[in-house]
NUKEZA-138963 format. One record per residue: residue in three letters; y negated, z negated, x of N, C-alpha, C, O in turn; residue number from 1. Coordinates in steps of 0.2 Angstrom, whole numbers, padded with zeros to 4 digits. Example, Ala and Ser with C-alpha at 12.3 -4.5 7.8 and 13.67 -1.06 7.14 Angstrom:
2
PT code   n_y   n_z   n_x  ca_y  ca_z  ca_x   c_y   c_z   c_x   o_y   o_z   o_x pos
PT  ALA  0028 -0039  0066  0022 -0039  0062  0016 -0039  0066  0017 -0042  0071   1
PT  SER  0011 -0035  0064  0005 -0036  0068  0000 -0039  0064 -0006 -0040  0067   2
//
This chain:
162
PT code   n_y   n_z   n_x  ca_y  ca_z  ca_x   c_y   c_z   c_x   o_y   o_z   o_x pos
PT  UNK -0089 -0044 -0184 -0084 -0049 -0185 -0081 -0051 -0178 -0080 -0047 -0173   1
PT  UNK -0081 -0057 -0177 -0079 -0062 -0170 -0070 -0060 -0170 -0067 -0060 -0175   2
PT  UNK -0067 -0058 -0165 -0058 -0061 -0167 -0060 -0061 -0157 -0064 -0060 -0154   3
PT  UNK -0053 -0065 -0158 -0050 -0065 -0151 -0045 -0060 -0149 -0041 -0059 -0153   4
PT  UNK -0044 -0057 -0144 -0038 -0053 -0143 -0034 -0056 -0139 -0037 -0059 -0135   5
PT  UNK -0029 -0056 -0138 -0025 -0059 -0135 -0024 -0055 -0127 -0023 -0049 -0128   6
PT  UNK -0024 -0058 -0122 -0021 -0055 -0117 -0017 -0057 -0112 -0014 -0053 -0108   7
PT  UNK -0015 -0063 -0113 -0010 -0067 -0111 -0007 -0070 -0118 -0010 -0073 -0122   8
PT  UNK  0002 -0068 -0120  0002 -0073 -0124  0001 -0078 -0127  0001 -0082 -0121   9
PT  UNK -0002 -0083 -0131 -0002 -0087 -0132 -0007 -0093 -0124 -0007 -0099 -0123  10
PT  UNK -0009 -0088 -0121 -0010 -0090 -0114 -0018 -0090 -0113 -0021 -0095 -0110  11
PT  UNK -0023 -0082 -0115 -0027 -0081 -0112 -0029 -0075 -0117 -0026 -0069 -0117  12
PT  UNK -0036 -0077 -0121 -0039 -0073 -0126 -0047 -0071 -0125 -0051 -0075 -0123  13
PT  UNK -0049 -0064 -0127 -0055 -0061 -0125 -0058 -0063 -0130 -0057 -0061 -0136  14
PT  UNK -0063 -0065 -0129 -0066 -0064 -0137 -0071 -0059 -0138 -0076 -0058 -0134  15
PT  UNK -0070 -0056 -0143 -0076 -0051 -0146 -0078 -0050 -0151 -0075 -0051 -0156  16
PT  UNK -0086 -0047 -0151 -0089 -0046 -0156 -0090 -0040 -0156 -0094 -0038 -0151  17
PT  UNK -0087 -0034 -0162 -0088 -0028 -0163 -0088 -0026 -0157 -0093 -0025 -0153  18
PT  UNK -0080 -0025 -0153 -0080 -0024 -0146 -0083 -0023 -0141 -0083 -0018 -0137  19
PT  UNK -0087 -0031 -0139 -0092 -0031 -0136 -0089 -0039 -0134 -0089 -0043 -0138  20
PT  UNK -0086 -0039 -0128 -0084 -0043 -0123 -0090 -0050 -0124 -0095 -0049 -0122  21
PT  UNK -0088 -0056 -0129 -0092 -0062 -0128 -0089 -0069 -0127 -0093 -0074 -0127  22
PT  UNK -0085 -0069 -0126 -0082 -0076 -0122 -0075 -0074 -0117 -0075 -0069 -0114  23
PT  UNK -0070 -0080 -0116 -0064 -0080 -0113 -0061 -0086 -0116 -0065 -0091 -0118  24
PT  UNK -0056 -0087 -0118 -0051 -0093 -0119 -0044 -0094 -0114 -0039 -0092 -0113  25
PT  UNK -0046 -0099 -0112 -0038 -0100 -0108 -0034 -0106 -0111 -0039 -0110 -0113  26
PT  UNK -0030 -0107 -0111 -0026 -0114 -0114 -0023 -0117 -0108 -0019 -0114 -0105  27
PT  UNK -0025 -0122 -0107 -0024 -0128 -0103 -0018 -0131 -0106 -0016 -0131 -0112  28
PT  UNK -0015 -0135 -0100 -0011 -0140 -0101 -0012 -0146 -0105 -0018 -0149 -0105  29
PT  UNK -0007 -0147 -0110 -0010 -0154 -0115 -0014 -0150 -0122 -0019 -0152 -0125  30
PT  UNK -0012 -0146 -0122 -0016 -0140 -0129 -0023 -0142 -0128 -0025 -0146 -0132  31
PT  UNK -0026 -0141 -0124 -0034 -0139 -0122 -0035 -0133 -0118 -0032 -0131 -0113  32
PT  UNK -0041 -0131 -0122 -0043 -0125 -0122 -0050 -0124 -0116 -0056 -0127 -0117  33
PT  UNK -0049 -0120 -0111 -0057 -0120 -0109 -0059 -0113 -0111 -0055 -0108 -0110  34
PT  UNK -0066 -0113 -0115 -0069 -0110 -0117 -0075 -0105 -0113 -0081 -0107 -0115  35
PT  UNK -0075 -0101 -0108 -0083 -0099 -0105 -0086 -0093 -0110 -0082 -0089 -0113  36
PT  UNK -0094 -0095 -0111 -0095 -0090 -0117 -0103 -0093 -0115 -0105 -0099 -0115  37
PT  UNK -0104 -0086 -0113 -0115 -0085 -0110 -0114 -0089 -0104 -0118 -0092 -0102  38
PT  UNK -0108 -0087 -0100 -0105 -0092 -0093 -0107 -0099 -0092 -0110 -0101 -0087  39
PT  UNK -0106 -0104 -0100 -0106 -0110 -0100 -0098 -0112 -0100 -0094 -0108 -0102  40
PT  UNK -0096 -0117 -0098 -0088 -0119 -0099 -0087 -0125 -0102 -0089 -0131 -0099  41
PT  UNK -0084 -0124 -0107 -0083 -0129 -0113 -0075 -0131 -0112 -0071 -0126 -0111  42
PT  UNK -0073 -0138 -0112 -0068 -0138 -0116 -0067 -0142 -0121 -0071 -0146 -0122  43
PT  UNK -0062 -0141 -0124 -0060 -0142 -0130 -0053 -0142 -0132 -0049 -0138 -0129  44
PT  UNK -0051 -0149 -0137 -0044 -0149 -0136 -0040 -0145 -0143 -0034 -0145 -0142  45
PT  UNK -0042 -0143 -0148 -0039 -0141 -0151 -0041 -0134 -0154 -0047 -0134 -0155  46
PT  UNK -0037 -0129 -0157 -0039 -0122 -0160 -0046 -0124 -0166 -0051 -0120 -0167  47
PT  UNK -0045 -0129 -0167 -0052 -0131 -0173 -0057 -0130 -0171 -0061 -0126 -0174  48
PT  UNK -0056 -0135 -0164 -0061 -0135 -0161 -0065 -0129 -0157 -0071 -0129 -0157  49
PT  UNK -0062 -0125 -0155 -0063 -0117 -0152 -0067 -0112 -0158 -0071 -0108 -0158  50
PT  UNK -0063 -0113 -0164 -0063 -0111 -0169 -0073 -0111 -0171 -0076 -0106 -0172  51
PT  UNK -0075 -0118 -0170 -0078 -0121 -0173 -0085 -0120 -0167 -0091 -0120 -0169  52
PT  UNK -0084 -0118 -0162 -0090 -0116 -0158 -0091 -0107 -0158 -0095 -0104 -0155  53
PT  UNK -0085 -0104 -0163 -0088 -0099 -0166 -0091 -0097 -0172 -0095 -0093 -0175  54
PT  UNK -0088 -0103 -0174 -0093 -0102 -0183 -0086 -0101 -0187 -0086 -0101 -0193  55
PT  UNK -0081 -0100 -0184 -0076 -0094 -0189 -0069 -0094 -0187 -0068 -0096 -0182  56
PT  UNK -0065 -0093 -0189 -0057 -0093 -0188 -0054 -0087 -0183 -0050 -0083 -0185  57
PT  UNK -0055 -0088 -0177 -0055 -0079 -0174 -0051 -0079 -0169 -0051 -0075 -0165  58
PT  UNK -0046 -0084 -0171 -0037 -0080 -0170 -0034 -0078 -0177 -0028 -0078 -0178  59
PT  UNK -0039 -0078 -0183 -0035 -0076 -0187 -0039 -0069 -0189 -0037 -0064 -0191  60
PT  UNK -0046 -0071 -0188 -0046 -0062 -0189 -0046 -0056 -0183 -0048 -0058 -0178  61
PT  UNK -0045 -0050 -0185 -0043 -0046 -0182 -0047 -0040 -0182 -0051 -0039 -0187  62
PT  UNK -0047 -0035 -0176 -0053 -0030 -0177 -0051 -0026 -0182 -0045 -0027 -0184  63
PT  UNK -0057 -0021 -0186 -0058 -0016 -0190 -0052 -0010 -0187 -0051 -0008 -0181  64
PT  UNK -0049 -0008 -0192 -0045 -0004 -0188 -0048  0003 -0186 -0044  0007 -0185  65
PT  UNK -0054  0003 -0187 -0060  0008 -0185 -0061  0009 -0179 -0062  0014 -0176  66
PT  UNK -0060  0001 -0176 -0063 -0001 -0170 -0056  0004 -0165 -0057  0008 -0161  67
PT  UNK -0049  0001 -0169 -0043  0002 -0163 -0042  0012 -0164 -0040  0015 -0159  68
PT  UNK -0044  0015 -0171 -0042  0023 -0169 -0047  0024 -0167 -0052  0023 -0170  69
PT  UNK -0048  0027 -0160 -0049  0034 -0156 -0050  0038 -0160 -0047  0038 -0165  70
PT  UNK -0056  0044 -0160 -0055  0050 -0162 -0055  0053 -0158 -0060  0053 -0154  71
PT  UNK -0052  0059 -0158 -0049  0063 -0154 -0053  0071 -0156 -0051  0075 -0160  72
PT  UNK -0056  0073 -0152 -0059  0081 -0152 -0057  0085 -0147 -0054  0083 -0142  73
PT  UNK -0057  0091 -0151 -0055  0097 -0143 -0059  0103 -0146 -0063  0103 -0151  74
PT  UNK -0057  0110 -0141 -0058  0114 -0143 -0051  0118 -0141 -0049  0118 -0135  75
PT  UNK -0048  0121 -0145 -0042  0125 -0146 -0038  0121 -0141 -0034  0124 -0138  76
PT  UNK -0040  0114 -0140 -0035  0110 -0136 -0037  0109 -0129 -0033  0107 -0124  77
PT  UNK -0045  0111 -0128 -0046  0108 -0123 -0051  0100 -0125 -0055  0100 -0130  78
PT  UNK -0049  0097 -0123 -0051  0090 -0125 -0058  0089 -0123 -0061  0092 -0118  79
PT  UNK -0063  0084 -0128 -0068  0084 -0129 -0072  0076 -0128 -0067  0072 -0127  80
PT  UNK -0077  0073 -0127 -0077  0066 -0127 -0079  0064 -0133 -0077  0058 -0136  81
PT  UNK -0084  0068 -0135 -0087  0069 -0142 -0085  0073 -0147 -0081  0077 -0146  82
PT  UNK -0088  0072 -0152 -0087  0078 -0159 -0094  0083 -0156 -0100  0082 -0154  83
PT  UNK -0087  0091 -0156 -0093  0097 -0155 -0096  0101 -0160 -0094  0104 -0165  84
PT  UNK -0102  0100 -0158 -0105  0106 -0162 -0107  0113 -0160 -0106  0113 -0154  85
PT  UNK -0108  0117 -0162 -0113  0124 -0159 -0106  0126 -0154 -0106  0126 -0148  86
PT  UNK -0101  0127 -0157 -0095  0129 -0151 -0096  0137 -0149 -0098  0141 -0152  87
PT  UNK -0096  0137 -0144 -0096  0145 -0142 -0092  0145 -0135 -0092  0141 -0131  88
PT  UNK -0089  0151 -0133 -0086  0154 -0127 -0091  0157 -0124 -0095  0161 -0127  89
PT  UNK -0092  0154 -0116 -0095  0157 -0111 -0091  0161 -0107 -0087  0157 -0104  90
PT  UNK -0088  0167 -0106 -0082  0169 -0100 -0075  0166 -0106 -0074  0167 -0112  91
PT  UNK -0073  0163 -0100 -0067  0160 -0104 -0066  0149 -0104 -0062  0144 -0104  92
PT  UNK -0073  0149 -0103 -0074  0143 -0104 -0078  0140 -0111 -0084  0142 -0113  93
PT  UNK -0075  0134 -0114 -0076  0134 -0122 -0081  0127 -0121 -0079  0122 -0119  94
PT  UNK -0087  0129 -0123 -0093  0126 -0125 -0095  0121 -0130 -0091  0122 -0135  95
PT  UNK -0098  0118 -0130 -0103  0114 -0136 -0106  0110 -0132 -0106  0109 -0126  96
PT  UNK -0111  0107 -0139 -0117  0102 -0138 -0113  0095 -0143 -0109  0093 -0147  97
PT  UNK -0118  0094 -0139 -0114  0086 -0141 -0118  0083 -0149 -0116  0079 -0153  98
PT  UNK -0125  0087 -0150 -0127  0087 -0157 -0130  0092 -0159 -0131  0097 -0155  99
PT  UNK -0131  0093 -0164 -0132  0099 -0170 -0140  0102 -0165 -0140  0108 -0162 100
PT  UNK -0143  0099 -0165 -0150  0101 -0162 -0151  0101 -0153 -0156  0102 -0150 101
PT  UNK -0144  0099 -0150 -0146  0099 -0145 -0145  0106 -0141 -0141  0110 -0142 102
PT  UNK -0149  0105 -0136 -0146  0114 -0132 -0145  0113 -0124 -0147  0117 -0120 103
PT  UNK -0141  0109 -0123 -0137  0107 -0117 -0129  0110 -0119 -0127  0108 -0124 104
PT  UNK -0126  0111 -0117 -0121  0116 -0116 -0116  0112 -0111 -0117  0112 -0105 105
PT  UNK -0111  0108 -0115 -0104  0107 -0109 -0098  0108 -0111 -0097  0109 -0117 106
PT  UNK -0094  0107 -0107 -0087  0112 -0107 -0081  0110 -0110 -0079  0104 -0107 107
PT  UNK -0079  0110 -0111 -0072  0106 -0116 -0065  0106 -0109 -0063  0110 -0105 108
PT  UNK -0065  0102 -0109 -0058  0101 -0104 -0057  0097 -0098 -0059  0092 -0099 109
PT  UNK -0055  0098 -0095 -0054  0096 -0087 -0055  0100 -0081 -0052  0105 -0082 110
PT  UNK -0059  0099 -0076 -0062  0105 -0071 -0060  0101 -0066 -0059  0095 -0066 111
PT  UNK -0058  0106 -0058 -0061  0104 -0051 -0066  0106 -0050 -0067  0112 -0052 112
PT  UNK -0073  0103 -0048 -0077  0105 -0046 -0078  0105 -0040 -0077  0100 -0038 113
PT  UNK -0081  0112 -0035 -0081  0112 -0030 -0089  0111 -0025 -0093  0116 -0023 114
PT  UNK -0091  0105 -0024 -0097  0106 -0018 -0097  0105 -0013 -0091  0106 -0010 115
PT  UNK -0101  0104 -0009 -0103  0104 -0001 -0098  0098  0002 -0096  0098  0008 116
PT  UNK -0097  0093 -0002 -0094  0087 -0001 -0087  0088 -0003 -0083  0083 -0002 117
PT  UNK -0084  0093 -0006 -0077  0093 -0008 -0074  0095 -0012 -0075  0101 -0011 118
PT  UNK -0071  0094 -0016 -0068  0096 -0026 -0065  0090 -0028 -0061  0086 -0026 119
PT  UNK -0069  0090 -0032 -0069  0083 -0037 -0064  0085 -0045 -0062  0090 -0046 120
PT  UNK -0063  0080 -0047 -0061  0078 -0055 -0071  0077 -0058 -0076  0075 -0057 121
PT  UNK -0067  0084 -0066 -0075  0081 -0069 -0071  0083 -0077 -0068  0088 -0079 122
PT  UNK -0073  0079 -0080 -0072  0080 -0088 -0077  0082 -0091 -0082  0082 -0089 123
PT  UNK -0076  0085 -0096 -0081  0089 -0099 -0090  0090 -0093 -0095  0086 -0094 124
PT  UNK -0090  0094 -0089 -0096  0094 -0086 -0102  0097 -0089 -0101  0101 -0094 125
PT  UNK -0108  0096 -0088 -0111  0102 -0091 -0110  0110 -0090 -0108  0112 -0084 126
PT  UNK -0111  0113 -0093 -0111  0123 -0093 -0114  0123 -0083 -0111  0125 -0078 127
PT  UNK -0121  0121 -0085 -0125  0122 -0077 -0121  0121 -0073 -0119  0125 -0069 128
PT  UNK -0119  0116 -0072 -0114  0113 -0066 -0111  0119 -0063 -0113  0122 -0058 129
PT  UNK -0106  0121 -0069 -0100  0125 -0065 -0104  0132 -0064 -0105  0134 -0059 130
PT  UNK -0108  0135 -0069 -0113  0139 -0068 -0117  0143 -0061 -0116  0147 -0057 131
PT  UNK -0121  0137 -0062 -0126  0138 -0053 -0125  0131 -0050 -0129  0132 -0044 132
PT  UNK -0123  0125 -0050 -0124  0122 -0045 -0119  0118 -0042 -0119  0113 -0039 133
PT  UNK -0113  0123 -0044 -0106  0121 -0037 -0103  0127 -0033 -0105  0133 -0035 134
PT  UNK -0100  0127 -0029 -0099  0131 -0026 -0093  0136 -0027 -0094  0142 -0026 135
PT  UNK -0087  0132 -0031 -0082  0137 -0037 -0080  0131 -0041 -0081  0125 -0039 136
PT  UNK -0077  0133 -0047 -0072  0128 -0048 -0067  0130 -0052 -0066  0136 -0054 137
PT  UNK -0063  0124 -0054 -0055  0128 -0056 -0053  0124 -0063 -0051  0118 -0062 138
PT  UNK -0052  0128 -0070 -0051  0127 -0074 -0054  0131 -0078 -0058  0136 -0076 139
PT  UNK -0053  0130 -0087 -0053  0125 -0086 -0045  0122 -0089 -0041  0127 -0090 140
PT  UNK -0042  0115 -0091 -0038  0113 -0090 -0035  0109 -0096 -0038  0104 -0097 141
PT  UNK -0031  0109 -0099 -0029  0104 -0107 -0028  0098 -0106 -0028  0094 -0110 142
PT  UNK -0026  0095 -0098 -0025  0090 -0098 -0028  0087 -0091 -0030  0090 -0086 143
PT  UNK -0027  0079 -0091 -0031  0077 -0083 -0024  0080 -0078 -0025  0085 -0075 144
PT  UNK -0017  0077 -0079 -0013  0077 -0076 -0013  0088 -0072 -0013  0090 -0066 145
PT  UNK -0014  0092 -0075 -0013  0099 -0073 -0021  0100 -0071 -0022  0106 -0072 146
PT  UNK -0024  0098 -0070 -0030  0097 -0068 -0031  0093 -0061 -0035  0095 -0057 147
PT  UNK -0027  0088 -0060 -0027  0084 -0054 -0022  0091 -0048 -0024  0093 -0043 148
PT  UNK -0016  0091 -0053 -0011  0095 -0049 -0016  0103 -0045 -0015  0106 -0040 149
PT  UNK -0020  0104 -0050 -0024  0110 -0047 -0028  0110 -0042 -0029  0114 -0037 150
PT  UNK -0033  0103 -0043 -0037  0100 -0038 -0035  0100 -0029 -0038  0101 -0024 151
PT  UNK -0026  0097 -0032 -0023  0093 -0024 -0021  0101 -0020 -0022  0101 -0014 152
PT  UNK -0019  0106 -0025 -0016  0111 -0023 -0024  0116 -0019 -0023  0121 -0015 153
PT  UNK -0030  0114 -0021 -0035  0118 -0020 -0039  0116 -0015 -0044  0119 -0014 154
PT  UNK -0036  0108 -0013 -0042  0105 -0009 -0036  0106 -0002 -0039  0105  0003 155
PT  UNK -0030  0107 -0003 -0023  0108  0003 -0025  0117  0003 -0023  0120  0008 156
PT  UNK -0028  0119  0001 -0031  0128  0004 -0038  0128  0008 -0039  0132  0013 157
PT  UNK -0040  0124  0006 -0048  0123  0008 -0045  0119  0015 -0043  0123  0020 158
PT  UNK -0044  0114  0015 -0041  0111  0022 -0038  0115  0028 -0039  0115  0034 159
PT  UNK -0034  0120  0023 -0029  0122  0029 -0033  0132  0032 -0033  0135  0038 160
PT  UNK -0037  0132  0027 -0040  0137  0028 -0038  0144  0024 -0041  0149  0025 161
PT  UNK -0033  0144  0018 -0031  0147  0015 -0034  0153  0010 -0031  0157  0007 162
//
């Protein structure tokens, strides 16, 4: 289904299909409408008309409310990108696969990861990563925000030599 979303009031609309970015709408002075869609630029002077180079009414319909809820996975609260499967504890770090059959292993949460270039932000990484090919790292973490704050505090010890 085509709608528009709005991102300026009555000003400046996205258009999409099954949230996949397919046009722009801006409204022009004198209720005309300029339209870019396949970076062709159309204008036109009334909603009909806008209407009518989509096939469809699409300020009036609205995404799937499928489309707007998020789902939300973790494990015991550490946050997930995906639905987990095959959950298991390594140490004290909480694993899964991202499918039933797969056997890659990553980590539920928020990490510093530490290599030769520095300590980064990493969200669920893979198992290997933190495993054998970083140098340490720190987490894991329930949220980004106590995760950044661990990073800032661990890349100021590295610096200073702590």
């Amino acid at each position: 289904m085509i709608y528009a979303k709005p991102i300026i009031p009555e000003k400046f609309w996205i258009v999409k299909d099954e949230n996949i970015n397919i046009a722009t709408i801006e409204k022009r002075e004198q209720e005309t409408f300029q339209v870019i869609k396949s970076n062709v630029k159309t204008e036109v002077t009334s909603v009909s008309s806008v209407n009518e180079l989509f096939g469809q009414d699409i300020f009036a319909n609205s995404p799937k409310t499928s489309d707007l809820v998020k789902e939300v996975h973790d494990i015991d609260g550490y946050a997930t990108k995906v639905k987990p499967y095959n959950i298991e504890w390594f140490d004290k770090i909480p694993t899964f696969t991202k499918t039933q059959s797969s056997e890659d292993r990553y980590c539920a949460g928020y990490y510093g990861v530490r290599f030769e270039g520095g300590i980064f932000f990493s969200y669920n990484p893979k198992l290997v990563t933190l495993t054998e090919k970083c140098i340490e790292f720190l987490g894991p973490y329930k949220n980004e925000m106590e995760a950044n704050i661990n990073i800032s505090t661990k890349k100021k010890e590295v610096k200073t030599g702590i």
